[in-house]
N, C-alpha and C positions, 0 to 999 in steps of 0.2 A: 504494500500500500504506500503510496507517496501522497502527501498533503501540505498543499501550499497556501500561504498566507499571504498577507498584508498590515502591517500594525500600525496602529496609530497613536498617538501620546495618549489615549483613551481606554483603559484594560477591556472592560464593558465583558467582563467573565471570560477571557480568554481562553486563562489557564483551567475553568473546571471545565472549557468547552472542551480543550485541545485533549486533556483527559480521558475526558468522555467519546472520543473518536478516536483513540486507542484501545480502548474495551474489547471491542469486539478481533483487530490484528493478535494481542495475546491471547486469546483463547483459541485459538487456530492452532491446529496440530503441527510444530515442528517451528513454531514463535522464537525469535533467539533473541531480539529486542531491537530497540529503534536507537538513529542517529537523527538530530534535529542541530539545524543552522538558522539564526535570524537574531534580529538586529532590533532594539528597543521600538525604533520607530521607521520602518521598511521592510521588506520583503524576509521570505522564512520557508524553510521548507525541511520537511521530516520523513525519512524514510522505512519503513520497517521492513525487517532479516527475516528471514524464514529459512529452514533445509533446503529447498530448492523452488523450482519457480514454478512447481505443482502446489 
């Protein structure tokens, strides 16, 4: 799963969002976990690992 953003000086729930749109990648069989890049106020993006790309 890859999810990209945009942020703005404004949280407006960010972080229990971003949270909550990982739920569902860790409970997938063979989950190894995620890497995320982004910048207080600009662009972002989060990747999630899995065993392979089944």
């Amino acid at each position: 799963m890859v999810f990209t953003s945009v942020r703005t000086a404004h949280d407006n729930g960010y972080g229990e969002t971003a949270g909550r749109l990982l739920e569902p990648a860790a409970g997938q069989p063979g989950f190894r976990g995620v890497d995320s890049a982004d910048g207080a106020d600009g662009p972002g993006i989060t990747v999630s690992h899995g065993k392979s790309e089944e």
